[in-house]
C-alpha positions as CSV (number, residue, x, y, z in Angstrom):
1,X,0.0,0.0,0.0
2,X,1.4,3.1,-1.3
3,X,1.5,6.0,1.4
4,X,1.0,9.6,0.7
5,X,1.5,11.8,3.8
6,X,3.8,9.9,6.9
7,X,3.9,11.9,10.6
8,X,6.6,10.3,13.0
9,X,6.2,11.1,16.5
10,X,4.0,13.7,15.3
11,X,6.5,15.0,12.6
12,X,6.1,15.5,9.2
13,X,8.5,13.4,7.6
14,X,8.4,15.3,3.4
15,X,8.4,11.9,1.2
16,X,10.3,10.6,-2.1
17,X,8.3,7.3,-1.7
18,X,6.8,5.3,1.2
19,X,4.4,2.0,1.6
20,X,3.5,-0.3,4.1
21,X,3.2,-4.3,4.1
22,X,1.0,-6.3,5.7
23,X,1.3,-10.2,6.4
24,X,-2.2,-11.2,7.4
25,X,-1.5,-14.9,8.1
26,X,-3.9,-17.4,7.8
27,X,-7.1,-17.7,10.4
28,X,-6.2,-14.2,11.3
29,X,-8.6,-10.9,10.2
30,X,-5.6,-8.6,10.8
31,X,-1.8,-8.5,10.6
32,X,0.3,-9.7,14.5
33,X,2.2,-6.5,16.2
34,X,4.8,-7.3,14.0
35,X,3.1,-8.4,11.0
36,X,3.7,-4.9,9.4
37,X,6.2,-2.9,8.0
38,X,6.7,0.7,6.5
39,X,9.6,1.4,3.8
40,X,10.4,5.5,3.5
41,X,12.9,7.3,1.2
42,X,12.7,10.7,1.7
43,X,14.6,13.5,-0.7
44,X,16.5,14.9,1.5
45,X,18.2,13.8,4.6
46,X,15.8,13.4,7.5
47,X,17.7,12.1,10.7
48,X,15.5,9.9,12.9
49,X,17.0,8.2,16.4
50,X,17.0,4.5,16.8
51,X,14.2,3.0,18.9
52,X,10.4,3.0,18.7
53,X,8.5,5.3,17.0
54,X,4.5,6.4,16.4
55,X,3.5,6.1,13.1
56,X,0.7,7.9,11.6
57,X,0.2,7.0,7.9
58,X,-2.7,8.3,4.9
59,X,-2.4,5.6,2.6
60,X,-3.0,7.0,-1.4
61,X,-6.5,4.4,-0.9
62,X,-7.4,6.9,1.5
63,X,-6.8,4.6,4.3
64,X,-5.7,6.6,7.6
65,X,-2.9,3.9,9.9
66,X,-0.9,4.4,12.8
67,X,1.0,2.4,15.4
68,X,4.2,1.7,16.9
69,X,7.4,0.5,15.2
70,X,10.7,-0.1,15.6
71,X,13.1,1.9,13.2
72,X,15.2,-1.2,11.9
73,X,17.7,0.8,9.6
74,X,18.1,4.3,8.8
75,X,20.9,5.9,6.7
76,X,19.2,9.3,6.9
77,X,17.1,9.1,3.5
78,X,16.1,5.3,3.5
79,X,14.4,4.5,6.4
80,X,12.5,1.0,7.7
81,X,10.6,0.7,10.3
82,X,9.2,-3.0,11.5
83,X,5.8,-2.6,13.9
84,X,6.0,-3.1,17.5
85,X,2.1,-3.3,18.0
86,X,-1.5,-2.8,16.5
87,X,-1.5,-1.6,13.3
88,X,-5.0,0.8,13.9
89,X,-7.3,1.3,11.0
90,X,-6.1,-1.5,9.0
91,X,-9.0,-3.0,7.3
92,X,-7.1,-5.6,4.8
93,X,-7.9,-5.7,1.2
C-alpha cells in the first residue's frame, strides 16, 4: 500500500516514496504486532534516532494507519521501520 502523507512522533517526515506491508497470516482478520512494515525514502536527509516510534500514515487508498514501530535501519534518507504493535485502522484488502 502506497503512502502519501507519513507523521513520525507527530513529525512530518516530506516523502520521495513510502508503503507499508502487511502479512495477514492465515485464520487471522488482521496483521500480529509485527506483522507490518513501512519502507520511506525521503529526498533529502531526514535524521530519525533508533528505537520506537508512532506512526501515523494516509495511505493514497485513503486509508488513515498508525501504530508503533521499531526503526530497523536508517541511513538518513532510507528509512524501515518494522511494527511493535497494532497496526489501527487497518482494514485488509
Amino acid at each position: 500500500m502506497l503512502v502519501g502523507r507519513l507523521l513520525v512522533d507527530g513529525d512530518l517526515v516530506s516523502l520521495g516514496y513510502a508503503d507499508v506491508f502487511v502479512v495477514v497470516r492465515e485464520g487471522e482478520s488482521g496483521p500480529g504486532p509485527n506483522d507490518w512494515e513501512v519502507t520511506v525514502r525521503t529526498p533529502s536527509a531526514h535524521p530519525l534516532e533508533p528505537g520506537v516510534h508512532v506512526l501515523e500514515l494516509d495511505a493514497l487508498d485513503g486509508s488513515r494507519l498508525s501504530g508503533r514501530a521499531l526503526l530497523r535501519f536508517s541511513d538518513g534518507r532510507r528509512h524501515l521501520f518494522r511494527g511493535d504493535g497494532d497496526l489501527v485502522g487497518y482494514r485488509g484488502s
